[in-house]
C-alpha positions as CSV (number, residue, x, y, z in Angstrom):
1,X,4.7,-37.0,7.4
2,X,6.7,-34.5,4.8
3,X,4.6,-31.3,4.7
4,X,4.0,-29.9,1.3
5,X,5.5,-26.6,0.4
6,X,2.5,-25.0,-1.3
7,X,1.6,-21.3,-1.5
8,X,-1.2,-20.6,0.4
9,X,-3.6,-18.9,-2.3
10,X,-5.5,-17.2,0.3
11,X,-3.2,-15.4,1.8
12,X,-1.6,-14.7,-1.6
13,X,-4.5,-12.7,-2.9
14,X,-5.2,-10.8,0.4
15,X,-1.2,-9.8,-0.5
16,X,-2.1,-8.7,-4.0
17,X,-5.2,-6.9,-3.0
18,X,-3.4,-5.1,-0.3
19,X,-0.5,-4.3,-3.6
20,X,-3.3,-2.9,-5.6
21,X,-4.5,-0.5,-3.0
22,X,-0.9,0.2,-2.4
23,X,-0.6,0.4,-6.4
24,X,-3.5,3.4,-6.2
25,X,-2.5,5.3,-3.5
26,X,1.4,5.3,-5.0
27,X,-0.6,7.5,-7.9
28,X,-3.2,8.9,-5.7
29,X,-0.3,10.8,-3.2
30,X,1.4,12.5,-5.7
31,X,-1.6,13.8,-7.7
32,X,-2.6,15.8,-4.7
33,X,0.5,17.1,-3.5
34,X,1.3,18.4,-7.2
35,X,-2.3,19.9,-6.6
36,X,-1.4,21.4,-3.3
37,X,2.0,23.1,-4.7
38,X,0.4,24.2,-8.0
39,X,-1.6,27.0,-6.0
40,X,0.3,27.4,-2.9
41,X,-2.0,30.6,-1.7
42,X,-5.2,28.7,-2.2
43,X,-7.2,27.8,1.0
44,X,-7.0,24.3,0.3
45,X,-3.3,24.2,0.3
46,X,-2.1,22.9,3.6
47,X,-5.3,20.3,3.8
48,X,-4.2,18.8,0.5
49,X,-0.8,18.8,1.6
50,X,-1.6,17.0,4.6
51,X,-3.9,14.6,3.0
52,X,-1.3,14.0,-0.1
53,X,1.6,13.3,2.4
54,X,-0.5,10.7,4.5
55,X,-1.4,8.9,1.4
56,X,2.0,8.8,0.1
57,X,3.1,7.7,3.5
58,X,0.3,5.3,3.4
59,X,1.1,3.9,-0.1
60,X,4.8,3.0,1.6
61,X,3.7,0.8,4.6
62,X,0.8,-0.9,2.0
63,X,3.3,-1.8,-0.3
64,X,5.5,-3.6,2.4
65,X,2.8,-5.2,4.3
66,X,1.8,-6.4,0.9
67,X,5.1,-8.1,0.0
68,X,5.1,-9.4,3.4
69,X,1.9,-11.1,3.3
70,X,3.0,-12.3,-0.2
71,X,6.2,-13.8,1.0
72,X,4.2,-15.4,4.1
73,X,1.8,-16.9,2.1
74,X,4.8,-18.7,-0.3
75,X,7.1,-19.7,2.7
76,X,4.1,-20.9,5.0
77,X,3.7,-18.2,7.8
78,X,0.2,-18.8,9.5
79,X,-0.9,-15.9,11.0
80,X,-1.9,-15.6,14.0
């Protein structure tokens, strides 16, 4: 039999969930490192530093794995 090319719609909205969060953290990363380099001789400078460069980092590989899962979902990739 033909198999139907149909997007799966769960996978799709696990891809935009994982969009959104990568959607917040794109805003979330840059907030704090503008905190962090508005008072460099505060205590909390290298912490927020740190923290604002994971997230930012972070934000990156979400919004991939989000377009990935997105493009899985609409060209059939079962995940394993």
């Amino acid at each position: 039999m033909k198999q139907e090319n149909r997007t799966d719609k769960k996978i799709l909205f696990k891809g935009i969930k994982t969009m959104l969060f990568a959607l917040l953290s794109l805003f979330m990363g840059p907030i704090l490192l503008s905190f962090a380099f508005s008072q460099p001789e505060n205590k909390l400078y290298i912490p927020l530093l740190v923290i604002g460069c994971a997230i930012s980092a972070m934000a990156v590989i979400m919004m991939f794995k989000g377009i990935k899962t997105i493009m899985d979902s609409m060209f059939n990739k079962k995940k394993a």
